[in-house]
C-alpha positions in Angstrom: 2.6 22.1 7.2 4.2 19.9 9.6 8.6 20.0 9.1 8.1 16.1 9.6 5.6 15.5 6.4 6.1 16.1 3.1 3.6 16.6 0.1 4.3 15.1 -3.3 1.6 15.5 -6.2 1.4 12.5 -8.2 -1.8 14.0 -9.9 -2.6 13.1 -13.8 0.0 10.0 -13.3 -0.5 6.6 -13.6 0.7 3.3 -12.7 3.6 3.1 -11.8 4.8 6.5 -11.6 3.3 7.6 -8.5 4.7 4.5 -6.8 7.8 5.3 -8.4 8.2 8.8 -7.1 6.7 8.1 -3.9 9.9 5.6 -3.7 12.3 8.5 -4.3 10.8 10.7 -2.0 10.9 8.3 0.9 14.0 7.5 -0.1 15.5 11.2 0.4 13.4 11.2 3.7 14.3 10.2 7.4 12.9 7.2 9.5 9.5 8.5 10.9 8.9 11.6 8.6 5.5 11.4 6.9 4.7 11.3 3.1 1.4 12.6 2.0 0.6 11.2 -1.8 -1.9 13.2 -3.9 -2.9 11.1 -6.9 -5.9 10.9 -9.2 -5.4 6.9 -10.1 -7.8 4.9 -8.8 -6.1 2.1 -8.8 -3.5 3.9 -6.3 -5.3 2.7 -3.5 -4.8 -1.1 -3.9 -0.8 0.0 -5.4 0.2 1.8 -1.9 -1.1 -0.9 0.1 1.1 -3.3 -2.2 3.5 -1.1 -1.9 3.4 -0.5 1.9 3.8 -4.0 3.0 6.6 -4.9 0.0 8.7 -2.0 1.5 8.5 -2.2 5.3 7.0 1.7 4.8 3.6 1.9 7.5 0.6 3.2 5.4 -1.0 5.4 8.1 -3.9 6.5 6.5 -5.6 6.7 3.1 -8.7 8.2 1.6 -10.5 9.7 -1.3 -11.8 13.4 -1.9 -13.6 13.6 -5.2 -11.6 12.7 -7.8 -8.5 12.3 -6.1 -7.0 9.7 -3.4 -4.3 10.5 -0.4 -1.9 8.5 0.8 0.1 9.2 3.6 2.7 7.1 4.4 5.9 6.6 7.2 9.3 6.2 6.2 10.5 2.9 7.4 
């Protein structure tokens, strides 16, 4: 794993908690380190876009695998 990127497993939550903790994690993070956002909430795709452009944070990539849905964003 890149030193720049961290993981945080937001599996089994829902609204809002992976938002929440994804906050808090880019919070304790430097400007251009990566986040990568494991959660099994559907609705998680549409919440990290929101969440993305209400923060300033770039959402560089997401995508589904089975059952659960990676976000990766940038710290602002």
């Amino acid at each position: 794993m890149d030193s720049s990127q961290r993981d945080l497993d937001a599996r089994g939550l829902s609204c809002p908690l992976p938002i929440l903790k994804a906050k808090k994690a880019l919070a304790e993070m430097v400007s251009g380190e990566l986040l990568r956002v494991v959660c099994t909430d559907p609705g998680s795709m549409r919440d990290f876009q929101a969440f993305a452009r209400q923060t300033g944070n770039e959402l560089v990539g997401q995508s589904a695998e089975g059952e659960e849905f990676i976000h990766l964003l940038r710290r602002r």
